[in-house]
N, C-alpha and C positions, 0 to 999 in steps of 0.2 A: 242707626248702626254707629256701630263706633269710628270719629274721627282722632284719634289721639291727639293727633297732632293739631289740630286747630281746637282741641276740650283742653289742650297746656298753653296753646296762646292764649286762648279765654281765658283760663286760672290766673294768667299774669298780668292780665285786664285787671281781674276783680280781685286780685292782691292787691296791687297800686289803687284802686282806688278806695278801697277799703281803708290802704294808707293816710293816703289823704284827706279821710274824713277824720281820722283823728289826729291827724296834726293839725288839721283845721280849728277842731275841738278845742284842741289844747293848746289855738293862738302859734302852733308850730309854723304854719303855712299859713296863708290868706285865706277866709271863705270867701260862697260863692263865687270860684273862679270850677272852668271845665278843665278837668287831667285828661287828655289823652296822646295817643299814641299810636306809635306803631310796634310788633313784635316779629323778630325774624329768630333764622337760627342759622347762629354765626359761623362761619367756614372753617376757622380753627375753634375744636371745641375748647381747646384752652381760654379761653374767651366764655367759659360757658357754654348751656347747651340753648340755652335763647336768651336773645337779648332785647330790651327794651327802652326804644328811646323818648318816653311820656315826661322827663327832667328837663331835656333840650326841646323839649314842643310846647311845654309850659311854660316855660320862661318870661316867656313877654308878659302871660295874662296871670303870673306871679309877682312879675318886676322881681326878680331874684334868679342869681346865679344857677346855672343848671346844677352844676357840681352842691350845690348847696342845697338844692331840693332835692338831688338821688339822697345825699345822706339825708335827712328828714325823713324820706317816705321808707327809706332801710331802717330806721329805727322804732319805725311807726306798724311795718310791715309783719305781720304774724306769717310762720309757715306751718305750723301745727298742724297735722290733718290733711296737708295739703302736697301736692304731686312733688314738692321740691325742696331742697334741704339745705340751701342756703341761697343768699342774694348778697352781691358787692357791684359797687359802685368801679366805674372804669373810667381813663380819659373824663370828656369834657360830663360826662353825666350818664353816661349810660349804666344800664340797671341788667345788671346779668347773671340769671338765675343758672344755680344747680340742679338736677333730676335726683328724687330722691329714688331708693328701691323699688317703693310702692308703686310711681309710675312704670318703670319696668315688666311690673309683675303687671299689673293692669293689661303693660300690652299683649302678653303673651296669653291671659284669660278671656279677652278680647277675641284672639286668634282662634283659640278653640273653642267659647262658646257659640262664636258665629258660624264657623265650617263656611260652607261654602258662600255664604250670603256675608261673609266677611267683602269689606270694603263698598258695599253698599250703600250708597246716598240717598237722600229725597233733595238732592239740590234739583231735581225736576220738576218735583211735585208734582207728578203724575202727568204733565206736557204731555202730548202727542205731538209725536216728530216724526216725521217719512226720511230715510235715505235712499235716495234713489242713486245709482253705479253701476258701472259698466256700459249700460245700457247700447252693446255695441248693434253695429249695424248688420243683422243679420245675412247680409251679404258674400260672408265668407269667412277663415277661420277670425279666432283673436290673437290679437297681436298683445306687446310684452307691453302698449299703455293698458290694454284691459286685462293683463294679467294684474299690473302695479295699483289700479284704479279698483279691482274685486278685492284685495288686499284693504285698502284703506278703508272704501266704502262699510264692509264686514266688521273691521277690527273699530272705528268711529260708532258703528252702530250697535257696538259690544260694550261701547265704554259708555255711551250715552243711557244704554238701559242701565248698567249698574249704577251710574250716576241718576236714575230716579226720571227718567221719562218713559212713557208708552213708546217703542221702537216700530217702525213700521218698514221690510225693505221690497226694495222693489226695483226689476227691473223693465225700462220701457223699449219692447219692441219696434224701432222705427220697421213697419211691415207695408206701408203705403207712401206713395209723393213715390217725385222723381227718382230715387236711388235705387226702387223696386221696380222700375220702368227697364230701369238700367240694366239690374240682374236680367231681367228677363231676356233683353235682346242680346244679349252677354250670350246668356244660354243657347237663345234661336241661332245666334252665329257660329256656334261650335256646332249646336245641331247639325245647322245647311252645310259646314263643312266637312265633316262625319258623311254627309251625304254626296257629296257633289263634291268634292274635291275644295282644299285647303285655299289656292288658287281662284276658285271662281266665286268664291263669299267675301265683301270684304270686312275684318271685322271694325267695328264701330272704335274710333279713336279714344272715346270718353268711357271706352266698354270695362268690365272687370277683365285682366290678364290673368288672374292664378290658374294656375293647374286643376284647382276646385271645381274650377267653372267648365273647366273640360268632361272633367270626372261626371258632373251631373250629365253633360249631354249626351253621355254614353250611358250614363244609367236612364234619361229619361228615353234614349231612340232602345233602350233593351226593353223597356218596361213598358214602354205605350207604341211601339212600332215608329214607323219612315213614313207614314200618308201622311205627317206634319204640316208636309209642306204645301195641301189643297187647301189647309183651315185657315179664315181669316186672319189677320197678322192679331188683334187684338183677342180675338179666342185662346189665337196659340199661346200668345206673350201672360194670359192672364194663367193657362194651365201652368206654361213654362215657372211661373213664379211660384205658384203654389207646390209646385212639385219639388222646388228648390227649398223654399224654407219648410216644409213639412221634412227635409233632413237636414237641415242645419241647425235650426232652431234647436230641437232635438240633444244636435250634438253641441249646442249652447250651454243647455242645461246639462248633461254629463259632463262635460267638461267642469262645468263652475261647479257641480255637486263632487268630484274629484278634488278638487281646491280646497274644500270645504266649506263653499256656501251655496248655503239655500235661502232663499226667497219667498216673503210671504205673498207675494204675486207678482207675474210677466203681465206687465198691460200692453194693451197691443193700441197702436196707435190707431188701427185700423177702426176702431171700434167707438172712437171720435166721431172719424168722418162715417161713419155707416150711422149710428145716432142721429146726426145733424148738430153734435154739439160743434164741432169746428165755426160751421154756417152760424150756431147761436152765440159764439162769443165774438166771432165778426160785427156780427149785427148789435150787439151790443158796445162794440167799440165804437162806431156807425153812429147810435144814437146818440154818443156823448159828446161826439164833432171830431172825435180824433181820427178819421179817416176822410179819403178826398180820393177822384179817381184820375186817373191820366194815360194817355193810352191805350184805352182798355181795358188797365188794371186799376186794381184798388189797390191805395195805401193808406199804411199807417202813418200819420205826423209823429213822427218817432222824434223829430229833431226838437218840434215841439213841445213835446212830454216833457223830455231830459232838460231841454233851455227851461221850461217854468220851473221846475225842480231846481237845476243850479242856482237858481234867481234865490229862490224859498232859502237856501243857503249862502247866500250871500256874495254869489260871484258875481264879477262885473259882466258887462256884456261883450267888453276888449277878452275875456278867458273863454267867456263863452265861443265866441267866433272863431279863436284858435282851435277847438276843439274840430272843428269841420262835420258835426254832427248831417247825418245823412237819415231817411225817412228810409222806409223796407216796405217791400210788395206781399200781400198777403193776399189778391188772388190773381193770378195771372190772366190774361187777358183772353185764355184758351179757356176760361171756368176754372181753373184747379187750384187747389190751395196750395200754400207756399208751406215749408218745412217749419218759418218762423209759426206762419197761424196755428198748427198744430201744435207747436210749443206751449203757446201762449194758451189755448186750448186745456190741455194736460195739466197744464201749472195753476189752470183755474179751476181743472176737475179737483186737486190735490188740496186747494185751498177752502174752496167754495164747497163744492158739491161734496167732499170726504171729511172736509173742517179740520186736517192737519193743524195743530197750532204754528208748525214750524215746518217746512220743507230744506231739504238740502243736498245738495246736488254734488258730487264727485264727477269732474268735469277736466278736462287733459288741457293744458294751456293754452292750446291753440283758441279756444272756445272766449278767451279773456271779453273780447270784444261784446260777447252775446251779451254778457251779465246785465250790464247797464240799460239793456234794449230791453230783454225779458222783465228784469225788475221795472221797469219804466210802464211798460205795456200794463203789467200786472195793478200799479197805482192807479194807471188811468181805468181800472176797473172796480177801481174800492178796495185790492186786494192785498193793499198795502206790504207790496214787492218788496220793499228796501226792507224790512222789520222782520215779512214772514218767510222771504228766499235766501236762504244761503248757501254761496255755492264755493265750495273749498277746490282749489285750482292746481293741479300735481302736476310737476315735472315729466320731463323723457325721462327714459331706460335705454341707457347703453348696459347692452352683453359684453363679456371682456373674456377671455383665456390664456392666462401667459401674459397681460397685459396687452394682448393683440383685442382689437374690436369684431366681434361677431356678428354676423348678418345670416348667416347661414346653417339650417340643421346639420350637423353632422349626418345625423338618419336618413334624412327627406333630402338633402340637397336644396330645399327651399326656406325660403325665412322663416325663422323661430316663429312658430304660434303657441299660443300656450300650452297644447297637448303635447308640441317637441320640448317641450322646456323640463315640464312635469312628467317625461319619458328618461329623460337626462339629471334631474334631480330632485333631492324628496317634497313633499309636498311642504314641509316644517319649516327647512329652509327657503324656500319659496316666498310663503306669507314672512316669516321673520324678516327676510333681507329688505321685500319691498316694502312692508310695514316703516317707514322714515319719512323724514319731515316731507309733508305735501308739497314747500314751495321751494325742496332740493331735487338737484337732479339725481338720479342713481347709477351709480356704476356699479350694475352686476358680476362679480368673479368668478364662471362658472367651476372655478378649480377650488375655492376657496367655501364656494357654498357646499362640494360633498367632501371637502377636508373633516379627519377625526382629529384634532387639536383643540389646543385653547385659541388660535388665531378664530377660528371659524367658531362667531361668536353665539349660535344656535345651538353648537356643537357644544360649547363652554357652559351655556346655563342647563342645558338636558342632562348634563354629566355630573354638575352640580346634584339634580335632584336623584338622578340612578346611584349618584355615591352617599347620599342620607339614605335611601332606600336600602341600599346594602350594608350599608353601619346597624342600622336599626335592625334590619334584619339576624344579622352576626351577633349582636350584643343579646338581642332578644335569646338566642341560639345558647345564648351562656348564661340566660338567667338574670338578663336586668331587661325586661320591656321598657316600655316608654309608660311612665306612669300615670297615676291619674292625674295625681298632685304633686306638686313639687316646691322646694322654698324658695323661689327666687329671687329673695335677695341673696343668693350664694353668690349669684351672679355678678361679679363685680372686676372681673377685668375688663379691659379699654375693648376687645374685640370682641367680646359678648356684650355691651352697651353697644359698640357700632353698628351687630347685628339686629340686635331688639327696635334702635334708631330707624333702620330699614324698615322692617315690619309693619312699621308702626307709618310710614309715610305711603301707604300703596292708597288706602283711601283717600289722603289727599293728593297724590297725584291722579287717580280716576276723576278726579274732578277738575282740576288742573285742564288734563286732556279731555276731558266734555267742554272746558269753557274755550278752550283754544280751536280743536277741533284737530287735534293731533295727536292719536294713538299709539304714535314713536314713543309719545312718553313713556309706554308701558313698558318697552324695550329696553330702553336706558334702565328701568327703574328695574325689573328684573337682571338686567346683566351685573347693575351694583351688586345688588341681591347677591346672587352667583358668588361676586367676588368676595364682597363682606365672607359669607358661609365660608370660601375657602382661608381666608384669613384668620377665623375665628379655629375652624379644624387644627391648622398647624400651631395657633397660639396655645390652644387650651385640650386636653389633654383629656378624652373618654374613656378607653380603657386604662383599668387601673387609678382611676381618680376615685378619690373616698368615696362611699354612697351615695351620700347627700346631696354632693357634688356634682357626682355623675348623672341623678336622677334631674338636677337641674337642667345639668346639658342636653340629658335626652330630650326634654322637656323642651329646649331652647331649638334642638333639633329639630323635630319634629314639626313644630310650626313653619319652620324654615321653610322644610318641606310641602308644609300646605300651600304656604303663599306664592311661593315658585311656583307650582304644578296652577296653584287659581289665575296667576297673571300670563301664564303662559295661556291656558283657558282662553284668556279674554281677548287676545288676539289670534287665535287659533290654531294653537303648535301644541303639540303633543308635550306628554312630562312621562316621557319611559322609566320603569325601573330597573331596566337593566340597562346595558351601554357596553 
């Protein structure tokens, strides 16, 4: 699919070297010496619209002045036929092309023959990658990290498929290990106090406190009676569990299908250790020497992994030491497996046994610590952690109102979960605000996100596409649609060139934000969008502009339109046509 904008740096590749072979020919320049370069595009277009600095990078293996080689390879240099209509020399040697029409028009035929598969890459080349996100603890509601973390993970896993890999997303159920031990006695302690008085239970220090927890044990003493308290504690704790996440889970998934994402599977962790596979990737850490036991539990030499590793790179053993590197228990001394082995478990099912080429993790900051231990683990398995795990690490969310910090539902009276949040405002703005760079913090405006303005930047690019919507609409109404074909080189004011510039950069920024692993780009890249369109509106003149003219702009419109409504798409915000 079409890259414009790296198919015009190429062009300026193989004009200049093109150059160069005939001034070499012609004794202009030295043979065999190598031209290259790099090509950008310059911040003020007066400067051109790309610029090339292959004169100053020559230089040495010319032995001749840069300035002396731009002018050679400009005199040398044909544009005939080609995206650009003129080349001059600048400063010390730079080579700074003009865009001729033909590129223009290119972009905009670009725009419409691809439709929706516009901006489409194979920088993948068909990879398979897993995103795994959210993945919260099914314990009780989500909070605004797994609101900001189903945002990233979604709109990361949007950009990566158009940019040319197999997407796979998934969230992982923690449904077993101690945290579901926890729920459960969480729940038996509201139970027994529901029954026996608030005073004669006491609840467990380490226990869940939400209001949730309460809500279950009124719903489980409605729904399965008060003889609770004859059954075994482990019977009870196992039904208590089950009884819990068989509604929360639930309202996991409505919740995040409300948001807008779906998942192509919930794995449940449980389904590790009911396998045996937890026990077989133990055992196979086991066999490599990387575990040892002590006090009755098994550990990982964690500390060892990471020390060979840093060694393999070249650290000393004075940085090593600094580090304070510590080993982790992976089965406890009661038999149970630890949180890490089920990790490490998972990450082997995703690599080994499913053959992900790539996994990637959407992971809240606090987690920083794990990375290094998980990848560590993963090599001492063959499974070459550092290369196939990536895990992109996101900030907090602060809530804000009036510039006051929020903790609290207006609704509920208790802490924002995400169902209070997407209660209080729209789904659009939601994904758009927290869509921003993973390793910023976010300060949420809950006043600024259901603002109808231009401030309230969701509200700025939707209004964008609902006012093309209605122009086209209107103009169509009087007898000019949007035509098939148009002459575009009519197009030749400074904010119809800005606009087209845009257009033309959405596929390389989708790849941009595949290589980085940050889907804000899309945002940015869309809000310019927005603005350019409005820029271009008040300069250039629809109704009432000659035919010809007009049939261009419709024409320049329209795309606009597509590409707004596609990049909004791809991080999952609506494109209304009305407003």
């Amino acid at each position: 699919m079409a890259n414009m904008i790296q198919a015009a740096k190429d062009s300026v590749n193989e004009i200049l070297q093109a150059a160069y072979r005939r001034a070499a020919e012609k004794g202009e320049l030295p043979a065999g010496a190598e031209l290259t370069g790099t090509v950008e595009i310059p911040k003020d277009s007066a400067n051109g619209d790309f610029a090339a600095n292959h004169a100053m990078a020559g230089a040495r293996a010319l032995h001749m002045a840069p300035r002396k080689i731009a002018d050679t390879l400009i005199a040398n240099a044909a544009l005939e036929g080609t995206w650009f209509s003129s080349l001059e020399a600048a400063g010390p040697g730079f080579l700074n092309f003009r865009l001729s029409p033909r590129w223009y028009a290119d972009v905009l035929g670009a725009v419409r023959e691809e439709g929706e598969d516009y901006g489409r890459l194979d920088e993948g080349q068909g990879r398979s990658v897993m995103v795994e996100f959210v993945s919260a603890n099914p314990t009780g509601p989500m909070h605004m990290g797994n609101a900001r973390g189903g945002v990233l993970g979604d709109a990361l896993a949007s950009v990566l498929d158009r940019a040319g890999y197999r997407v796979w997303r998934e969230f992982y159920v923690n449904d077993a290990g101690n945290q579901i031990e926890k729920f459960a006695s969480s729940i038996d302690a509201r139970y027994q106090q529901l029954l026996l008085g608030e005073d004669a239970v006491a609840f467990p220090e380490d226990g869940y406190h939400g209001d949730d927890i309460r809500e279950l044990a009124a719903a489980f003493r409605a729904e399965k009676g008060e003889d609770w308290l004859d059954k075994p504690i482990a019977e009870r704790h196992a039904a208590m569990a089950a009884f819990g996440l068989e509604r929360n889970i639930p309202k996991m998934q409505s919740d995040l299908r409300r948001y807008g994402i779906e998942y192509d599977r919930w794995f449940f962790e449980s389904t590790l250790h009911e396998s045996g596979y937890v026990a077989e990737t133990v055992r196979l850490l086991t066999e490599r020497g990387y575990t040892y036991e002590k006090d009755g539990a098994l550990w990982l030499a964690t500390s060892r992994i990471l020390a060979e590793k840093l060694r393999r790179q070249g650290k000393s053993e004075e940085e090593i030491e600094k580090l304070e590197l510590k080993d982790d228990v992976l089965r406890r001394a009661n038999g149970f497996y630890t949180y890490f082995a089920s990790d490490i478990a998972y990450h082997r099912n995703k690599l080994a046994e499913r053959s992900f080429d790539k996994a990637i993790n959407v992971w809240g900051a606090d987690h920083h610590g794990h990375v290094a231990r998980l990848k560590g683990a993963l090599d001492a398995l063959d499974l070459d952690g550092e290369h196939r795990l990536d895990i992109v690490l996101m900030q907090l969310v602060k809530l804000t109102r009036n510039g006051e910090v929020v903790r609290m539902s207006k609704r509920t009276g208790k802490a924002i979960s995400l169902t209070d949040l997407l209660d209080e405002i729209p789904v659009d703005a939601a994904r758009y605000f927290f869509n921003s760079r993973p390793e910023s913090p976010v300060e949420f405006d809950l006043e600024l996100a259901v603002r109808q303005d231009s401030e309230n930047p969701v509200y700025y690019v939707q209004y964008a596409h609902a006012r093309i919507c209605s122009l086209l609409a209107t103009l169509a109404a009087e007898g000019h649609p949007v035509p098939a074909e148009a002459d575009a080189a009519l197009l030749t004011e400074p904010a119809e060139h800005e606009l087209i510039k845009q257009l033309a950069a959405l596929p390389e920024e989708i790849r941009l934000a595949a290589q980085s692993y940050d889907p804000s780009r899309i945002n940015k890249y869309v809000t310019e969008l927005a603005a350019r369109f409005h820029r271009f509106y008040t300069a250039c003149r629809l109704k009432g502009a000659e035919e010809d003219i007009l049939n261009a702009r419709l024409l320049l419109a329209d795309c606009t339109r597509r590409v707004i409504a596609l990049s909004l798409s791809i991080i999952g915000v609506s494109a209304p046509e009305k407003m």
